[in-house]
C-alpha positions, 0 to 999 in steps of 0.5 A, spaced: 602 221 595 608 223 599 612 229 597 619 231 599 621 237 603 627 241 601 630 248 603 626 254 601 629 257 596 632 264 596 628 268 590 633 275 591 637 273 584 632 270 581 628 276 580 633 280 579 634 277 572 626 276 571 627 285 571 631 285 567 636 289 571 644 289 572 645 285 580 649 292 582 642 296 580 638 293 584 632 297 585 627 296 591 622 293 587 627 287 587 625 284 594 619 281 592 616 275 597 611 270 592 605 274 593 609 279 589 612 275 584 605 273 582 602 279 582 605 281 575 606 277 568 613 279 568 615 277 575 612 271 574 615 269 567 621 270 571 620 265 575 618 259 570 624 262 566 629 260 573 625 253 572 628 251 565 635 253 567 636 247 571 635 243 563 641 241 561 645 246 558 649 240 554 653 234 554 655 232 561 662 230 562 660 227 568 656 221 564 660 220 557 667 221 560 663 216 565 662 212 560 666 207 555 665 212 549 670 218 552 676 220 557 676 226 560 683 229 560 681 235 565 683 232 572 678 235 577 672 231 573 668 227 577 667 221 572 675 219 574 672 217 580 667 214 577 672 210 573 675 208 578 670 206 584 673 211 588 667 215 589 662 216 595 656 217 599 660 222 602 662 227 595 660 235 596 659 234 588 656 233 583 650 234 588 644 232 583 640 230 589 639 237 592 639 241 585 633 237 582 629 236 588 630 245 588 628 245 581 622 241 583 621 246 589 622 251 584 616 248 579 611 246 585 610 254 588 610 256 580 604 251 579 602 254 586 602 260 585 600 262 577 593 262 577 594 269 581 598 272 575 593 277 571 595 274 564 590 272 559 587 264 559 591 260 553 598 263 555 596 260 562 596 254 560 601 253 556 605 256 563 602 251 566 604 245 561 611 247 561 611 247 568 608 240 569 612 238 564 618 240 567 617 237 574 616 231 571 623 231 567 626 233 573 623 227 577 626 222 571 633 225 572 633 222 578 629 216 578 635 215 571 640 216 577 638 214 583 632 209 581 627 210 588 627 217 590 621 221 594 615 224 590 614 231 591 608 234 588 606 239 592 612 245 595 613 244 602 613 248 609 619 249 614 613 247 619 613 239 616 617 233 619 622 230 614 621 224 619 615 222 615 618 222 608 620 216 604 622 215 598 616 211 593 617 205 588 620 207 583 614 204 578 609 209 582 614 216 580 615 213 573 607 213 574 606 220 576 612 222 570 607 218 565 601 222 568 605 229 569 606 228 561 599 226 559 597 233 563 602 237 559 601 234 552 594 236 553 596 243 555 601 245 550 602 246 542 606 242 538 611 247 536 613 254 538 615 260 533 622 262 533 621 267 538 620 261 543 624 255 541 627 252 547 620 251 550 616 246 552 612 243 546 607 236 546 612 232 542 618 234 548 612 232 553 610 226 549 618 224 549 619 224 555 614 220 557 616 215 552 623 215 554 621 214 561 616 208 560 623 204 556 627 206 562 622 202 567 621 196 562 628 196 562 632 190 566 634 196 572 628 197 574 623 192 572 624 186 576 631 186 577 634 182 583 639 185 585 634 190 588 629 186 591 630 186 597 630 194 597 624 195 602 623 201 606 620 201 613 613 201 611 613 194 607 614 197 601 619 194 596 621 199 592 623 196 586 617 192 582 617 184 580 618 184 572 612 185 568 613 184 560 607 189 558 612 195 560 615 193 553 607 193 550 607 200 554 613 203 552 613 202 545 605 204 544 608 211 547 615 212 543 610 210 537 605 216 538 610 221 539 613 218 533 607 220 529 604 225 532 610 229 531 610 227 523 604 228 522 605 236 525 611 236 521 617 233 524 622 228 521 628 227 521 634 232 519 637 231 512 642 236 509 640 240 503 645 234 498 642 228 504 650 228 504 650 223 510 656 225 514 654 233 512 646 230 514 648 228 521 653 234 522 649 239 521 643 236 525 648 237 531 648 245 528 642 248 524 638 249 531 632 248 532 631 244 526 625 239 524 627 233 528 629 237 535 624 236 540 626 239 544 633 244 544 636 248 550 638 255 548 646 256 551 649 261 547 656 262 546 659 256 550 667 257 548 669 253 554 666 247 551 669 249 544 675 249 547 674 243 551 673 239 544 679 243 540 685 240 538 692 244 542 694 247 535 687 250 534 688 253 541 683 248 544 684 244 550 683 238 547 679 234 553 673 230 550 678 224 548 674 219 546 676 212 546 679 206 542 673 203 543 668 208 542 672 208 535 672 201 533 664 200 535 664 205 528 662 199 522 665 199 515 661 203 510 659 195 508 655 195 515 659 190 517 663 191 524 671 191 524 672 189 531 669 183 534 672 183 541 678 184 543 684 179 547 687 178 553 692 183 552 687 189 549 689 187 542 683 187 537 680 180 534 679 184 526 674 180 522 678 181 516 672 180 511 670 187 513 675 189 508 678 193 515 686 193 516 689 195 521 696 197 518 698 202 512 696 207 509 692 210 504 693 212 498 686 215 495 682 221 499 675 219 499 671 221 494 666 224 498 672 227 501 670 225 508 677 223 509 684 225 506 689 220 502 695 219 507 692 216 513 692 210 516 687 205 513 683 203 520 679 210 519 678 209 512 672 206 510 668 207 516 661 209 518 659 216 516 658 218 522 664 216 524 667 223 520 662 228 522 664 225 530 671 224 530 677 228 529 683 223 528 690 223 526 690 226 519 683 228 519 682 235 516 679 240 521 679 248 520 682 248 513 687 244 515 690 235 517 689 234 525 696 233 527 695 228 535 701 225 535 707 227 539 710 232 536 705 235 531 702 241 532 697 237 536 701 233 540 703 232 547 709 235 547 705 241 546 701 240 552 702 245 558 698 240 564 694 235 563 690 240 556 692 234 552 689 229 547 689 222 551 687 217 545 689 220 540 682 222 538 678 228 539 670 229 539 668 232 532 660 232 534 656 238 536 663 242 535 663 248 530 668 248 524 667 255 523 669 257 531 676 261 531 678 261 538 684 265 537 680 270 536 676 268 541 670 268 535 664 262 536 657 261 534 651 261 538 651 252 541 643 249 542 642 242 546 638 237 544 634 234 550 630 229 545 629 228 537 625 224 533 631 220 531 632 217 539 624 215 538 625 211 533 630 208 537 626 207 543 620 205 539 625 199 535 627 197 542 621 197 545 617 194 540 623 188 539 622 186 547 615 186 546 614 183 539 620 180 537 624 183 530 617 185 527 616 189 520 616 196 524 623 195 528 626 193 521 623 200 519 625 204 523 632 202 525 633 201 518 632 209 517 636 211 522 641 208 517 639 209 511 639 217 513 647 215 516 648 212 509 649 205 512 645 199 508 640 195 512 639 190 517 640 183 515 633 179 515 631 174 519 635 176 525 632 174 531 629 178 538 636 176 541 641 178 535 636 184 533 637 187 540 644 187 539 644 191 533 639 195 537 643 196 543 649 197 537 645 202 533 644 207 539 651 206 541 653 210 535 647 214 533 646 217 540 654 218 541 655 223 546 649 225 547 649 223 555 645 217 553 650 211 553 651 211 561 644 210 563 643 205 556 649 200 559 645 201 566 638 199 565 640 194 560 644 192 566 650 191 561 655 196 564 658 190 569 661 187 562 662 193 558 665 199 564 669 193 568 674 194 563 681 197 561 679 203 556 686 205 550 688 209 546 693 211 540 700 211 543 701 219 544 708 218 547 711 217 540 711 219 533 713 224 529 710 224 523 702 222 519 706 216 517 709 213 523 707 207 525 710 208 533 703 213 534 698 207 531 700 203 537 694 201 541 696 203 548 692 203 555 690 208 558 686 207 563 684 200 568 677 201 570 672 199 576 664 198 576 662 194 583 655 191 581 650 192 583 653 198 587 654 202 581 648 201 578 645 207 581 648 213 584 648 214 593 643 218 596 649 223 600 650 221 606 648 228 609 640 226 606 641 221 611 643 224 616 637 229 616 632 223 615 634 215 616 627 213 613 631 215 606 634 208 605 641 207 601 642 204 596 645 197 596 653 196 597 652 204 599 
């Protein structure tokens, strides 16, 4: 099995962190090669804690503002590159490629060297567990981004050729994900104490695997055209030819992590009261609670609460989603407002869902999950719509969120580009009871994977391998239940199921970095990304009332290139040092 080379990595900081000690108090003790550094528990701790810090820390910008679901007001973000086709091999950043290919260095001389540090066995083990599964992780985020990338299972030495280095069928590096999963599933336990949550547990180990098996039997990679004449210089063709047993594999997986963590007590997350709105805001905010499978510890993250805070409260008011993302939201009725949109970008209204467009509301909800005045298109919507969204009218800190041009949130207030593009602000993830004035803020968490997305996965595996059966209906219709939404109707079909699948995911996992890898491996993004994206009219309106604010406007023409855009470049410098690594096509 091949393996990539990368650069040696320069451990000085690392071990720094792994005393304990402050960087200007360096001691000489700090200097250490790997044979120290194995030498003692704490060293080596160390070590394995510089791994987990390539984990994600939370939501990637990059990919929701990369996306249909948001837009990103901050200029400098790549994802405007993204939107508008004027990325390239050539950009210095976002270098996953190298950043994950350290990590895996990183995880490789770890499982390399720890059977050295003096430690009692079952601690080991679970280092190792942890480790095999971070390696793995770290390779299926590549894979997610690049498809085809070189295996590396071993750390390699300056005295190697790169020349002999390729990049290994995408259905093999899943095949060793599987495997590196089944290995650490077997070394770790199924929940850690609180001490030592944001470890590696088997759930964590079984979810990743589950999700790594969709993503292959997804359409991107399994048997995709496009890519059939990606073969390296040995006759390997990097992409394999379809193969409907991945739905059997894939759903097999979701489902023994579903009951596996069920029956060590996981389940999904339901407020004291099973409000809804209050059950899926508080999922987001009670850490570590009993559908988490696997949550980064961040700290204090102000940047990103000031990021999704509207200007009046101090914020930037950044993460902007889109017109959109707001009408995927279906009535409290389960049915979906609107059904497409014309020509000009403005929406065709199914008026039977009882939605309007226009006018105002003169009734607070009786959940008080909107107050009475607003606009009659954010009454009535999906309970998750409320814990996800701050909208014109919609109370946040005690008071009604003012976006349109004069008010305390609007534009005319802006200073830069820190102003709300849509209309529309992300409420998810975000702590109602942060007070950045007085630069007061609570510890955030991100959540890597929960059971909720497995039910998903399962739903969508299980569908594309069996049709609507029994088991899809229950637990799409859970996640639903639990959102205060009504079931599915009965009787769908494969295909009509797999759209309200595909729609469910879109609105349960909002923002978590799930919707642009979703749109790609379902190979539906050439549709959804080529599109213009709008927003509510920003320029105007100088009350909650006004109606010239509530006017749909366009705020961005987007460009997706297919299949170029389907996966991200190799960068070209990667090339230059070794041809053997093909470019992806259209790169």
């Amino acid at each position: 099995m091949k393996s990539y080379k990368r650069y040696i990595i320069c451990f000085t900081t690392l071990l720094c962190l792994a005393c304990g000690k402050d960087f200007l108090e360096k001691q000489p003790d700090e200097n250490l090669d790997i044979e120290a550094v194995f030498s003692e528990r704490q060293y080596a701790e160390g070590y394995l804690t510089a791994v987990y810090n390539h984990l994600p820390t939370m939501q990637d910008p990059i990919f929701t503002g990369g996306c249909d679901e948001m837009e990103i007001t901050f200029t400098g973000n790549y994802a405007h590159r993204l939107n508008s086709g004027a990325w390239s091999s050539a950009d210095g950043y976002p270098d996953y490629w190298m950043n994950m290919y350290q990590a895996i260095r990183k995880a490789n001389i770890f499982l390399e060297n720890v059977d050295q540090v003096p430690m009692i066995e079952a601690d080991r083990t679970l280092w190792k567990g942890e480790a095999t599964f971070l390696r793995a992780f770290f390779h299926f985020t590549l894979v997610k981004m690049y498809g085809a990338v070189p295996l590396v299972d071993r750390s390699i030495a300056l005295s190697e050729d790169l020349s002999v280095l390729r990049r290994d069928p995408v259905d093999e590096v899943i095949a060793f994900i599987v495997s590196e999963c089944d290995k650490a599933t077997d070394m770790l336990d199924w929940e850690v104490s609180p001490i030592h949550y944001g470890r590696i547990t088997k759930p964590a180990a079984m979810a990743l695997k589950a999700q790594a098996l969709l993503y292959l039997a997804s359409p991107l990679f399994n048997g995709n055209p496009d890519f059939r004449n990606l073969i390296d210089d040995h006759g390997r063709r990097l992409f394999p030819d379809h193969d409907a047993n991945r739905w059997v594999a894939a759903a097999n997986a979701a489902k023994a992590c579903i009951d596996g963590a069920e029956g060590h007590g996981y389940g999904l997350y339901y407020a004291a009261d099973n409000d809804p709105v209050k059950s899926y805001q508080e999922l987001f905010l009670d850490h570590h609670n009993r559908e988490v499978l696997l949550a980064r510890n961040k700290g204090i993250d102000a940047h990103y609460e000031r990021c999704s805070n509207p200007i009046g409260y101090g914020g930037f008011s950044i993460y902007c989603p889109t017109q959109e993302m707001i009408d995927a939201y279906e009535m409290a009725n389960g049915q979906q407002p609107i059904t497409g949109y014309n020509a000009d970008g403005s929406p065709i209204i199914d008026l039977s869902s009882g939605y309007q467009e226009t006018g105002y509301t003169a009734t607070a909800h009786p959940k008080n999950y909107h107050p009475s005045g607003i606009r009659n298109m954010y009454v009535g919507r999906d309970p998750r719509f409320y814990a996800s969204i701050n909208y014109a009218g919609s109370i946040w800190k005690s008071r009604a969120v003012e976006f349109w041009n004069t008010g305390a949130d609007g534009k005319q207030r802006a200073v830069g580009s820190d102003y709300n593009i849509s209309g529309y602000l992300m409420k998810k993830f975000i702590d109602p009871t942060s007070n950045i004035p007085q630069n007061r803020f609570s510890l955030n968490t991100w959540i890597t994977y929960r059971l909720g997305e497995q039910y998903l996965n399962y739903a969508e595996a299980l569908n594309e391998a069996e049709g609507p059966v029994t088991d899809v209906y229950k637990y799409v219709n859970a996640i639903r239940s639990r959102a205060g939404m009504p079931d599915l109707p009965p009787n769908l079909s494969k295909d009509n199921m797999r759209e309200r699948i595909q729609h469910e995911r879109r609105i349960e996992l909002a923002f978590e970095s799930h919707r642009y890898f979703d749109v790609r491996r379902w190979k539906t993004a050439s549709n959804i990304e080529n599109k213009p994206i709008h927003g509510m009219n920003i320029q105007a309106g100088t009350s909650l009332q006004d109606n010239a604010f509530y006017q749909r406007v366009l705020i961005e023409r987007r460009i997706f290139v297919s299949p170029k855009h389907y996966l991200w470049p190799v960068q070209i410098w990667e090339i230059e040092k070794n041809p053997m690594l093909l470019q992806n096509p259209g790169w």
